[in-house]
C-alpha positions in Angstrom: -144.0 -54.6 -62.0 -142.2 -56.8 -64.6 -138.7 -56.7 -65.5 -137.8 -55.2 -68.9 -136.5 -57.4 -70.9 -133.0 -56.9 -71.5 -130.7 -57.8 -74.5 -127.3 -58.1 -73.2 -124.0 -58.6 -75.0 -121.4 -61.0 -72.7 -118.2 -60.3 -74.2 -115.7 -63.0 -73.4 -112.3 -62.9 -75.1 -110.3 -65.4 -73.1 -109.1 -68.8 -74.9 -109.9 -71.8 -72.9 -112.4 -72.8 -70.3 -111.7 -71.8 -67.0 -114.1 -70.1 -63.9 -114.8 -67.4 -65.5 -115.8 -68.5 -68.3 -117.9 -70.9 -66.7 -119.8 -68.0 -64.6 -120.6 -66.2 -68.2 -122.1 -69.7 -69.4 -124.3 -69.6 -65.7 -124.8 -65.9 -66.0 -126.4 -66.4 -69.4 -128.4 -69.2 -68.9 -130.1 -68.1 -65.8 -130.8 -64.5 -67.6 -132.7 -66.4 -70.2 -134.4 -68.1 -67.7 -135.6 -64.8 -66.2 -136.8 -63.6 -69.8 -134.1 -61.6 -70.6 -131.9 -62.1 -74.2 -128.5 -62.5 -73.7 -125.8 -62.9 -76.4 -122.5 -64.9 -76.0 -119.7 -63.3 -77.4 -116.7 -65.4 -77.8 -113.7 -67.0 -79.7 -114.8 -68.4 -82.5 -114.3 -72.7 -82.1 -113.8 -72.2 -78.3 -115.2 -74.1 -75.7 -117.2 -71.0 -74.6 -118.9 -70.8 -77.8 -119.5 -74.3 -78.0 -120.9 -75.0 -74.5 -123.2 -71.9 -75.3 -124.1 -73.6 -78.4 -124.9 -76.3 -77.0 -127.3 -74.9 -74.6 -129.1 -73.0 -77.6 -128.2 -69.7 -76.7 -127.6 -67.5 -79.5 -123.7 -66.8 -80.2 -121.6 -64.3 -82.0 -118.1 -65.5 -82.6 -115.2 -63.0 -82.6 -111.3 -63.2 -83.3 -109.5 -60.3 -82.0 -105.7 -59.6 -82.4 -105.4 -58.0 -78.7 -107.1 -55.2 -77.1 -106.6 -52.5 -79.3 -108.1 -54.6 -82.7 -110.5 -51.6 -84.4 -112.0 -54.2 -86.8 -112.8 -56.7 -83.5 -114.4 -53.5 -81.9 -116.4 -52.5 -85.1 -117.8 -55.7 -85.3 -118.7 -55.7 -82.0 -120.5 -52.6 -82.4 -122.6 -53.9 -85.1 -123.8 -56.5 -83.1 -124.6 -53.8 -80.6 -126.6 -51.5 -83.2 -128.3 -54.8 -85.0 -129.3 -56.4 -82.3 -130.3 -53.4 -79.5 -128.4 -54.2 -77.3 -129.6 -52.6 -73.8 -126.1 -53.5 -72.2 -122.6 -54.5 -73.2 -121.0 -57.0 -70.1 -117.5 -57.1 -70.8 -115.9 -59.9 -68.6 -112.3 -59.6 -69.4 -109.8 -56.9 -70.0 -109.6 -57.3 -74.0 -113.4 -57.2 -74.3 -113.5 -54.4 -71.9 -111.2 -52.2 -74.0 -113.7 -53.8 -77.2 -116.3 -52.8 -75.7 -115.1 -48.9 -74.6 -115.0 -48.5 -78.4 -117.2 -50.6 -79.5 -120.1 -48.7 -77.1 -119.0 -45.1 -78.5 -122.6 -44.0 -80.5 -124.9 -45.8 -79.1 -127.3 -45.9 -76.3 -125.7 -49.5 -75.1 -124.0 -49.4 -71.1 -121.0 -51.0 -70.5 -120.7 -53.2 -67.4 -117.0 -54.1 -66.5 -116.6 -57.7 -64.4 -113.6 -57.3 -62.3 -112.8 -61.2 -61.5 -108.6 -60.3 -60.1 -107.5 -58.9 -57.4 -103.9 -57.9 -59.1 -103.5 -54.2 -60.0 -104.7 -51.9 -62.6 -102.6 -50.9 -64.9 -101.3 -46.8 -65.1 -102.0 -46.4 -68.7 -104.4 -44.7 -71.3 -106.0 -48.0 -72.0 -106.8 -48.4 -68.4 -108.4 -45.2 -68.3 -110.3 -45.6 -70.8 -112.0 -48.8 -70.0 -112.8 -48.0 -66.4 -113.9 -44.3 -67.2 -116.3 -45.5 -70.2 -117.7 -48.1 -67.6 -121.2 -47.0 -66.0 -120.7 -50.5 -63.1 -117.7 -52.7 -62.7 -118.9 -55.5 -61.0 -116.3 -57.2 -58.6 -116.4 -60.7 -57.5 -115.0 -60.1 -53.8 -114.4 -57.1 -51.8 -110.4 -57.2 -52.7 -110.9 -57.3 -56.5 -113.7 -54.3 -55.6 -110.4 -52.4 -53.5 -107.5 -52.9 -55.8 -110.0 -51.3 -58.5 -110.9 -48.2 -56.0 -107.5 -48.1 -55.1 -106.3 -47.4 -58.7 -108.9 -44.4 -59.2 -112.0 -46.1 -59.9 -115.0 -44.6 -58.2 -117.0 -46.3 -55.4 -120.4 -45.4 -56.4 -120.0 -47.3 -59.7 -118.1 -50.3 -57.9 -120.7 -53.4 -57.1 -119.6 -56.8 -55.2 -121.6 -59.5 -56.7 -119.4 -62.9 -56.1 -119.7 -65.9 -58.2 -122.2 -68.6 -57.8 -122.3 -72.6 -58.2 -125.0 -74.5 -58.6 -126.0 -76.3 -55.9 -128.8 -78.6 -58.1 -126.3 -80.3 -60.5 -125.5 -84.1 -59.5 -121.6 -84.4 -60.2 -120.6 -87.9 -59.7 -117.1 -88.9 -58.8 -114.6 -90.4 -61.4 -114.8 -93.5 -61.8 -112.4 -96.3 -61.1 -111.3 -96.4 -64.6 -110.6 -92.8 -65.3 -108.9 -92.8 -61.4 -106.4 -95.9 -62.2 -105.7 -94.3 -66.0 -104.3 -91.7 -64.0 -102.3 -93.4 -61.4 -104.4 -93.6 -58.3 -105.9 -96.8 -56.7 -109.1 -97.4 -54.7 -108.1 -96.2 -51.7 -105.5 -94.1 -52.5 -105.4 -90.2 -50.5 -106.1 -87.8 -53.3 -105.3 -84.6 -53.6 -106.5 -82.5 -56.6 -106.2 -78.7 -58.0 -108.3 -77.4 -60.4 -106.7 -74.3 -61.6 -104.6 -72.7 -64.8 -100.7 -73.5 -64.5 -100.2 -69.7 -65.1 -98.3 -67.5 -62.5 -101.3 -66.0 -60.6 -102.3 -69.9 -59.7 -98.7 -70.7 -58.2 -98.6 -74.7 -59.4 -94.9 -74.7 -58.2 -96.4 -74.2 -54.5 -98.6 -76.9 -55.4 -96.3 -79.3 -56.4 -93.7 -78.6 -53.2 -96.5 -79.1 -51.4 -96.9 -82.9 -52.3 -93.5 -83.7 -52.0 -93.2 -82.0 -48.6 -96.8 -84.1 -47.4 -95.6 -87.0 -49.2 -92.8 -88.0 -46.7 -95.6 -88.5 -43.9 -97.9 -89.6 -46.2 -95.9 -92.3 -48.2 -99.5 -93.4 -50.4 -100.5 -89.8 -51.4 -101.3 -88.9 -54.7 -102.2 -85.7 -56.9 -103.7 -84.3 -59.8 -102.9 -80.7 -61.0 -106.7 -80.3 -63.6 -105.8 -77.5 -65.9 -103.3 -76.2 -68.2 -101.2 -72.8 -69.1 -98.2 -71.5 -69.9 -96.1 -73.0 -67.1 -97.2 -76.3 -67.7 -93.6 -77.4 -68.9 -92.2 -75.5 -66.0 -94.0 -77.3 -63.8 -93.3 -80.9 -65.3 -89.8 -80.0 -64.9 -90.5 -79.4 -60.9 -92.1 -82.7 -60.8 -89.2 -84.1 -61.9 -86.8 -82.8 -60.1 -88.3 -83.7 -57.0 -89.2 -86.6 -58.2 -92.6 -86.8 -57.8 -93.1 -89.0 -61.5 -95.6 -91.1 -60.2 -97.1 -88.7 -57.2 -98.3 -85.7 -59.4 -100.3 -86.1 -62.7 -100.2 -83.0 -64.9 -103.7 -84.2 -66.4 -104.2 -81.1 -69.4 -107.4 -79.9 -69.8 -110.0 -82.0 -69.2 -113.9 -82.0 -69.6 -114.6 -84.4 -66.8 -112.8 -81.3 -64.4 -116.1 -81.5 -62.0 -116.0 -85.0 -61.3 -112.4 -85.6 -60.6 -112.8 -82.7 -58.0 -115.4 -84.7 -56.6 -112.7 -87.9 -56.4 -110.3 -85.7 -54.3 -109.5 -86.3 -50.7 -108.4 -82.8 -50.4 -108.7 -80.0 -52.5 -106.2 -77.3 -53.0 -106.1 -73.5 -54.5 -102.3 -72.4 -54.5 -103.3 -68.9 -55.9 -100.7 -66.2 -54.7 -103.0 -63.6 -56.3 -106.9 -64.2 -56.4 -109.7 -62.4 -57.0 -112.3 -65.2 -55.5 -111.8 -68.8 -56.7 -115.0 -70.1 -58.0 -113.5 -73.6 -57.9 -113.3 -73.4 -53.5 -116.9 -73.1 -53.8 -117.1 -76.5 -56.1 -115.2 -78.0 -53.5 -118.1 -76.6 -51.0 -120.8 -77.9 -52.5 -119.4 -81.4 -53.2 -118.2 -81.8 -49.8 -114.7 -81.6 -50.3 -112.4 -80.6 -47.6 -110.3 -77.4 -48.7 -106.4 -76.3 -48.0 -105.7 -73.4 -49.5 -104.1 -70.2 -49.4 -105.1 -66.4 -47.8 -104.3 -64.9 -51.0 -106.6 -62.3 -52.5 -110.6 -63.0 -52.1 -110.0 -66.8 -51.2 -110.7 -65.6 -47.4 -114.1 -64.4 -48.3 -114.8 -67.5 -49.4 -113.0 -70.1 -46.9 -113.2 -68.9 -43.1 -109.9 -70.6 -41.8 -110.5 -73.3 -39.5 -114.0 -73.3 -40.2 -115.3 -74.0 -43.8 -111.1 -74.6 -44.7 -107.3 -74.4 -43.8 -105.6 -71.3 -45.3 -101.9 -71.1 -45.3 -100.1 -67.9 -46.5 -99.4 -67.7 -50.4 -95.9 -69.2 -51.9 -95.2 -71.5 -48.1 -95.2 -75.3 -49.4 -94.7 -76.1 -46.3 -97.7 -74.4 -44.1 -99.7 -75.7 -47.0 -98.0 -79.1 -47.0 -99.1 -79.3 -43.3 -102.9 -78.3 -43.9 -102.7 -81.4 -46.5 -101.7 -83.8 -43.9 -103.8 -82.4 -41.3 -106.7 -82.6 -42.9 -106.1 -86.3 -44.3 -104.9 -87.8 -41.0 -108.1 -86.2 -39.4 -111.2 -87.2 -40.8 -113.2 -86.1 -38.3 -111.9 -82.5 -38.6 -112.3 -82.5 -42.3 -115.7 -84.1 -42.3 -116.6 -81.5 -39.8 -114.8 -78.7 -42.3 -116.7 -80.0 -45.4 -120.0 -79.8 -43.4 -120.1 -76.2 -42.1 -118.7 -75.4 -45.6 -121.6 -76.9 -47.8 -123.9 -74.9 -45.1 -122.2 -71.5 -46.1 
């Protein structure tokens, strides 16, 4: 028997690109591939939308003020009534508490993606969400336990981790890009991907280099990403005067292919619900120190797909770094078994 053909609503409130919203761009896609209609709801002008533009799927733009904006959630139920919506996939917290409104009257099912392993909140809001929700869908088995463990039932609790594609050809950085950045031909590179927010610990990154850097006098690093401790860490660079070691490079679109420069790649998380970019790293062949925190370890089996070091210890990471650039044969061996899984 066919599928139905489903028109689904994928609510995305975040600003900024990051893995998640880079799974709901994915998600999309390959349910209009199957036959199905989905519907990108996001920030209107950001970079959501526009990469969802840009691959000609259809797009409602949105500007709510926070989760409790009435006129963002009457909207959003107008695009649930006008188009039939068969399903409303909220995939973060603001859209979920949109949605649990938005849903009220209608014959629309609210899916909830659970993509952190940090704990619910114990308030009304909370509540609400998770109790309107018919599935939560959890990216790892601890993002699925924190949300049991807060009162959410089982039965309506479904692991589905996040995917990468396996078919896209990601070439390196070039030279040029490399050298605007300050790091030569054969210079050891390390790089993170990840938000300077508190959750991705760039501090623990950034001790990290320095402590790796006095065996490995040539290393270098780039931190991909930005947040709202960017000018916290800048000011940890410099007072371990790392200048010209770590590159705070911003956002950038060309994310993907400086991962694919690194040496060694990195995920600092001291909380973590999976970290979509380890499996990036995976698939480009990338050998991976990182920590144990959250759902990291059901993606990186320590010692062998990855090094994990416990979360917030620059130095057990610091000496995974080192390890895993001084042996080559051990990371090459790493990086193997890891594009396997």
């Amino acid at each position: 028997m066919d599928e139905p053909r489903l028109t689904v609503l994928h609510v995305d409130t975040e600003r900024g690109w990051r893995g998640g919203e880079r799974q709901v761009l994915w998600l999309a896609a390959g349910m209009r591939e199957r036959g199905h209609r989905p519907i990108v709801v996001a920030r209107h002008a950001d970079e959501l939308a526009r990469r969802a533009a840009d691959r000609g799927l259809e797009v409602i733009t949105t500007t709510p003020h926070g989760e409790l904006d009435l006129s963002a959630a009457f909207a959003l139920r107008r695009a649930i009534v006008s188009n039939q919506a068969h399903v409303v996939h909220a995939h973060t917290a603001h859209a979920a508490a949109q949605a649990a409104f938005a849903q009220l009257g209608t014959a629309a099912k609210v899916v909830m993606a659970r993509r952190v392993d940090f704990p619910l909140r114990r308030n009304i809001i909370t509540r609400l969400k998770y109790g309107r929700a018919d599935a939560v869908i959890a990216v790892s088995k601890a993002a699925a336990e924190v949300a049991a463990h807060r009162g959410v039932h089982r039965d309506r609790i479904y692991i589905v981790p996040d995917g990468v594609d396996l078919t896209r050809r990601v070439k390196r950085a070039d030279r040029l890009t490399l050298r605007s950045l300050g790091v030569g031909d054969e210079t050891p590179l390390v790089v993170q991907v990840a938000a300077l927010v508190r959750q991705k610990d760039p501090l623990t990154f950034i001790r990290a280099i320095g402590k790796a850097r006095e065996r490995i006098p040539e290393l270098r690093a780039l931190m991909v990403g930005d947040g709202s401790l960017r000018a916290e860490a800048q000011d940890e660079v410099r007072r371990l005067r790392l200048d010209r070691v770590v590159a705070l490079t911003g956002f950038r679109r060309d994310a993907d292919e400086l991962l694919a420069a690194a040496t060694v790649a990195t995920l600092t998380s001291a909380e973590e619900g999976m970290g979509s970019v380890l499996l990036d790293a995976m698939a480009f062949g990338i050998p991976i120190a990182a920590t144990s925190a959250g759902g990291i370890p059901e993606v990186v089996t320590h010692g062998e797909t990855g090094l994990l070091s416990p979360p917030r210890d620059p130095n057990a990471l610091a000496e995974h770094i080192v390890r895993l650039l001084s042996d080559r044969g051990l990371a090459a061996s790493l990086s193997a078994r890891a594009r396997d899984r």
